[in-house]
C-alpha positions in Angstrom: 0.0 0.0 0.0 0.9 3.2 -1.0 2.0 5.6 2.1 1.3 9.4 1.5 4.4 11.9 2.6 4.2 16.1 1.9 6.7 18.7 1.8 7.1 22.0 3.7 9.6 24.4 3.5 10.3 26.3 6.3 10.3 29.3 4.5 7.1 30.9 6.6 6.5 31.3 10.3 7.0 28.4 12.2 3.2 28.8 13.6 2.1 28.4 9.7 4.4 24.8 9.4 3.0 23.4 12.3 -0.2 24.3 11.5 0.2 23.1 7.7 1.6 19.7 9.2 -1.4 19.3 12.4 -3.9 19.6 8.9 -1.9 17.2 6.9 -1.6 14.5 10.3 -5.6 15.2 10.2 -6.2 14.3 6.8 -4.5 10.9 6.4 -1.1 11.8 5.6 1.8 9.4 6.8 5.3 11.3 6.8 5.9 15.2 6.9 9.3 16.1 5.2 10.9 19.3 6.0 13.7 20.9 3.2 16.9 22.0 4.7 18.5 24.9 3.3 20.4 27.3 5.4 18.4 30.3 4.5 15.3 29.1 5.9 14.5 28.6 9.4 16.2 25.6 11.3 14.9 22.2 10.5 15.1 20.8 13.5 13.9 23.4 15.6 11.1 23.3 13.6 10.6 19.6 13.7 11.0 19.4 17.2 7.7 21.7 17.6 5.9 19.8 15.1 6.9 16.8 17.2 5.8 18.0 19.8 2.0 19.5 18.4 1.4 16.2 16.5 1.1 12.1 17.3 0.9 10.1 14.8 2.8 11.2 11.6 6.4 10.5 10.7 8.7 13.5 10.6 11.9 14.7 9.6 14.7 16.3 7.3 13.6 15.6 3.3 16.3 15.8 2.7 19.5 17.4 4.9 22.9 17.3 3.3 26.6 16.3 4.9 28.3 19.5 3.8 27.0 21.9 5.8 26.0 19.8 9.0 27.9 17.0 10.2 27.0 13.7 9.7 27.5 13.2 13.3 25.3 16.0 14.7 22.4 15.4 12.4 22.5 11.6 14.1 22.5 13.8 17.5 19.4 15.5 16.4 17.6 12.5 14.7 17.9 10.8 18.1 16.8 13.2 20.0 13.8 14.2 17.4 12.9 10.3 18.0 12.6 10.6 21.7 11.0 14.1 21.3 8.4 12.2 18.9 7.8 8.6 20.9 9.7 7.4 18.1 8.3 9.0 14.8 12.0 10.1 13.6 13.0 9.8 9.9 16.1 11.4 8.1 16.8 11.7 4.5 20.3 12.9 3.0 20.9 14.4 -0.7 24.2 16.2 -2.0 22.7 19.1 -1.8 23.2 22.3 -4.5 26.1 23.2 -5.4 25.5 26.9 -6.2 24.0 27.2 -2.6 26.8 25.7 -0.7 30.1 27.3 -2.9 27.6 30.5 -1.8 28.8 30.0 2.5 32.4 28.9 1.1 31.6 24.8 1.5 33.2 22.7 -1.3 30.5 20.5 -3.4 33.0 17.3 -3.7 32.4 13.9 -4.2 28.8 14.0 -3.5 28.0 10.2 -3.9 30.7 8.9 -1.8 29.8 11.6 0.6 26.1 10.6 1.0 26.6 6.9 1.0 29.1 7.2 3.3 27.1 9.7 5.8 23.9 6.8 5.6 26.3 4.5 6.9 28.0 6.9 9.3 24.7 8.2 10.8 22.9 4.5 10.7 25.7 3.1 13.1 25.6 6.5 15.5 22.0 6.2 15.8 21.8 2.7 16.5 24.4 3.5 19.7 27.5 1.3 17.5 30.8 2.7 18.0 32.1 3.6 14.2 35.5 4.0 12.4 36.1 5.0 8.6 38.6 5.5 6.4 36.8 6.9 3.6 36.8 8.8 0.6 34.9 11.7 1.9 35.3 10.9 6.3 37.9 9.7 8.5 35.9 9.0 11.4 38.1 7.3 14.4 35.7 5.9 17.3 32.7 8.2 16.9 29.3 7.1 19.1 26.5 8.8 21.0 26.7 8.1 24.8 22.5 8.7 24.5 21.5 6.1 22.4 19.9 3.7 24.4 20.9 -0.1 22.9 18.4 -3.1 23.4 18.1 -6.6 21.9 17.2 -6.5 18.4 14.2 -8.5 17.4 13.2 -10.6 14.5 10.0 -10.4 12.8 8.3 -13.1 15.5 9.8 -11.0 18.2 12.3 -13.1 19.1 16.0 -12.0 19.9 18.6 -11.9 17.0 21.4 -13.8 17.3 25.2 -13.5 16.9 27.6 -16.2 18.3 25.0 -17.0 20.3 24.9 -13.9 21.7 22.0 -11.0 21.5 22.5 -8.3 18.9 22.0 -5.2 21.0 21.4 -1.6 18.7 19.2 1.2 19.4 16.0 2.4 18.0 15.4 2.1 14.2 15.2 5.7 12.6 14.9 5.2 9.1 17.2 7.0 6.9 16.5 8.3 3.1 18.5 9.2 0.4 17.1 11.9 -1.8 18.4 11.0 -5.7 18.3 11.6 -8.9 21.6 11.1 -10.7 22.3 7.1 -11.7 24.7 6.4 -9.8 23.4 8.4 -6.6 20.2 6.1 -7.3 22.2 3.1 -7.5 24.9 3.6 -4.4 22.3 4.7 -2.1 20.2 2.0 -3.0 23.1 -0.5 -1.2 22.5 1.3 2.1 19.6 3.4 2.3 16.1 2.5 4.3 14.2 4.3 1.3 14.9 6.5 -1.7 13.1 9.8 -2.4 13.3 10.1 -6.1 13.2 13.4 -7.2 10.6 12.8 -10.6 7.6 13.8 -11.3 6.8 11.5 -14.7 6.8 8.3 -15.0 9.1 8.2 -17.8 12.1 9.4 -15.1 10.5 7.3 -12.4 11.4 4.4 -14.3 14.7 5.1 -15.0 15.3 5.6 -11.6 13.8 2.5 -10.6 15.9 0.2 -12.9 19.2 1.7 -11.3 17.7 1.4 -7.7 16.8 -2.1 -8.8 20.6 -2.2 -9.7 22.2 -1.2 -6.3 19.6 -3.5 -4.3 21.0 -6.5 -6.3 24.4 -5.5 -6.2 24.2 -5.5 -2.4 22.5 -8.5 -2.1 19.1 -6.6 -0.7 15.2 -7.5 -2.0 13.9 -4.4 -3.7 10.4 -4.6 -1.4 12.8 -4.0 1.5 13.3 -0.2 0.2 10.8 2.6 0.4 10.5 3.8 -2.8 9.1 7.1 -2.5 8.7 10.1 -5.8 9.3 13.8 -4.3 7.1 15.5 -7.1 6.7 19.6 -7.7 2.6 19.2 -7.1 -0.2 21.8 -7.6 -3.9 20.7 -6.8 -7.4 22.6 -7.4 -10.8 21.8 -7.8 -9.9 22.4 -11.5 -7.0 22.3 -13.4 -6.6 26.1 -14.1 -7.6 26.8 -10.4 -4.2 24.4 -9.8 -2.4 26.4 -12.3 -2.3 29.4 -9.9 -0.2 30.3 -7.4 3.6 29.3 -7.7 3.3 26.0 -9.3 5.2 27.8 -12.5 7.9 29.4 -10.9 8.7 25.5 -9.5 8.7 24.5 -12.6 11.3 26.9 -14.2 13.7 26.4 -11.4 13.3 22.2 -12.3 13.4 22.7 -16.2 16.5 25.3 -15.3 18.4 22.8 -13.4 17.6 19.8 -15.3 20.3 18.3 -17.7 20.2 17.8 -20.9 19.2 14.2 -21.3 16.1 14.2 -18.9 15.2 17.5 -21.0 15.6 15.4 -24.1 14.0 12.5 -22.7 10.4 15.0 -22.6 10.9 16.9 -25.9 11.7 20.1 -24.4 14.0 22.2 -26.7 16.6 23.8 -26.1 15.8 27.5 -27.0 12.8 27.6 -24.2 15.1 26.4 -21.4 17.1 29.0 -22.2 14.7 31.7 -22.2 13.5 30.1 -19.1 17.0 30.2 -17.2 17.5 34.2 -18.7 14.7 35.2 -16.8 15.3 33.4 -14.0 19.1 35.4 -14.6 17.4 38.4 -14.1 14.5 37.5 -11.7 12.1 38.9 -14.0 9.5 36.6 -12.2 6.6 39.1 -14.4 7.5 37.1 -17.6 8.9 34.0 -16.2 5.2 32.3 -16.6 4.9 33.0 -20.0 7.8 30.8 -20.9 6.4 27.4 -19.1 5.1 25.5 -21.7 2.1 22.7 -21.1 5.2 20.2 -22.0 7.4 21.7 -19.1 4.5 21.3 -16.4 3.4 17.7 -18.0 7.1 16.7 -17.1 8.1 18.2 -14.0 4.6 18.4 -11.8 1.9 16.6 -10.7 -0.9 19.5 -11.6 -4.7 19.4 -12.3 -8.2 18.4 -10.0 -8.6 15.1 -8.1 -9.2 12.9 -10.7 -6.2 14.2 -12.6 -3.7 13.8 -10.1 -5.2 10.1 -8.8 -4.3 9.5 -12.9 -0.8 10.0 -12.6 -0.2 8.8 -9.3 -1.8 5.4 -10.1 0.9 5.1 -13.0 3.8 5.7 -10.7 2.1 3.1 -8.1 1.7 0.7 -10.7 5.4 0.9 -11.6 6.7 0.4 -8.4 6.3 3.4 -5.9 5.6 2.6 -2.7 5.7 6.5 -1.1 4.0 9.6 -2.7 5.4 12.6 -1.6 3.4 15.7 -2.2 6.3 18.4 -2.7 5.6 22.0 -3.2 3.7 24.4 -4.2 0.7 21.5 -3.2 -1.7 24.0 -4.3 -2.5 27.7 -5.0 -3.9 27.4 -1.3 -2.1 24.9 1.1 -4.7 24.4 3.0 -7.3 24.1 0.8 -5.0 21.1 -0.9 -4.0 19.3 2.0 -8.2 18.9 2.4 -8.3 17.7 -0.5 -6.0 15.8 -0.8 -7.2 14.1 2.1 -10.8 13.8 0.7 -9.9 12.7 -2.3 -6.7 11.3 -3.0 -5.4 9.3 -0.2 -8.8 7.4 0.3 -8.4 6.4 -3.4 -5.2 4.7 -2.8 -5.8 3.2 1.0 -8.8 1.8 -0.8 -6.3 0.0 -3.4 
């Protein structure tokens, strides 16, 4: 069964998040995922009152990066989000954006090594395991957190696991995402990581990604259905499609198509000349124009955009190809509020139903 995440950037008062994520716990949503970017407000400040003004849903980073936090402090955090929560911790890692980190004087270097290597990093410090690494992107000699509390891990009939005849002691399970996109991000992460969060909105990318996800699972010996595969889609909803065209669902969109590369641009048909005029005035924040250049093929690629009925369309496709979490990423809708309801309404009974 599909499982139902959204997407908040802490970009607004902190009052307006929580109040955006008490709506989206109300209306069936599973996980709230919280971008990390040091020009918003702190993530886990702000997850920490979420935690603490909901009950039920999942929360946490989607996604954080290793560059400008250590690996080692975000699995401080997670752990003590997790206790804040009663155990409704999650954390995802990406590479990040290069332009954004050069911008505060942190080198973008060897982001794949430097993700899969912080999973594993921030996996062992959260499960209270004592962790050494001589690796491409950390030399970590000895690192643990005295607060993890470590008990005997279970199997699935809740008996102890074994080792040497001995019980294998770790602390609580937080899982831990990888927010991808590249191939071979996809496919290293998918060796380590508890879940992917794919950044696609079409199906066509989704199942690209999938294949090299499918890739890395094999490689490291693990079973596909053992990884949450979840799509982190640029979504607008209305009660009609040009009621879901409003709003800032465009200007999304141009800062996708912008950043795309060339052979996912290829891959949908869009032309050269339009991305540029698209990037130009995003150059020169003329955000007047900037609609006018977002062609139908542009939001058909990189959204998820239209009424109920629309949207429940091309999520079935993605759930039918192998998605097992939907995250509803930004804008949501031309009203937030208005989106999460129906949302709640409409979409997510359609799919608990499946």
């Amino acid at each position: 069964m599909v499982r139902f995440g959204i997407e908040f950037v802490p970009d607004k008062p902190v009052d307006k998040i929580v109040h955006w994520a008490k709506l989206a716990e109300k209306n069936g949503f599973d996980i709230v995922w919280l971008t990390d970017h040091y020009n918003n407000r702190n993530v886990w400040s702000t997850l920490t009152v979420i935690a603490l003004n909901t009950s039920r849903v999942i929360i946490g980073p989607g996604v954080s990066n290793p560059y400008h936090m250590s690996p080692a402090l975000s699995a401080s955090a997670a752990v003590t989000l997790n206790e804040i929560s009663n155990g409704r911790a999650a954390i995802g890692f990406g590479a990040g954006d290069r332009t954004t980190l050069n911008s505060i004087g942190i080198d973008w270097v060897k982001p794949v090594s430097t993700v899969v290597e912080c999973i594993e990093y921030v996996r062992a410090l959260t499960e209270g395991r004592r962790f050494t690494l001589d690796g491409k992107a950390f030399k970590i000699r000895g690192a643990k957190l005295s607060i993890v509390k470590r008990e005997d891990a279970l199997d699935d009939k809740g008996n102890p696991v074994l080792k040497d005849g001995k019980p294998i002691k770790r602390g609580p399970k937080i899982p831990i995402y990888a927010g991808a996109q590249g191939s071979q991000m996809l496919k290293r992460t998918a060796m380590v990581a508890d879940g992917i969060l794919i950044n696609a909105s079409h199906l066509k990318d989704f199942k690209i990604a999938l294949e090299k996800i499918r890739e890395g699972a094999e490689e490291a010996g693990r079973d596909l259905s053992d990884i949450d595969v979840g799509v982190y889609a640029a979504c607008s909803i209305g009660e009609t499609y040009d009621e879901a065209l409003k709003g800032d669902l465009k200007t999304v969109v141009a800062f996708i198509v912008a950043s795309s590369p060339e052979v996912i641009l290829n891959r949908h048909g869009i032309d050269a000349d339009s991305c540029k005029r698209v990037r130009k005035l995003l150059g020169e924040g003329n955000f007047k124009e900037l609609p006018k250049a977002i062609s139908e093929g542009m939001l058909e690629a990189f959204s998820i955009v239209g009424d109920s009925r629309q949207c429940i369309s091309r999520i079935e496709g993605l759930v039918k190809a192998g998605m097992t979490q939907m995250v509803i990423g930004s804008p949501i809708g031309p009203d937030k509020s208005k989106a999460i309801k129906q949302i709640g309404r409409d979409i997510i009974p359609h799919f608990k139903a499946m």
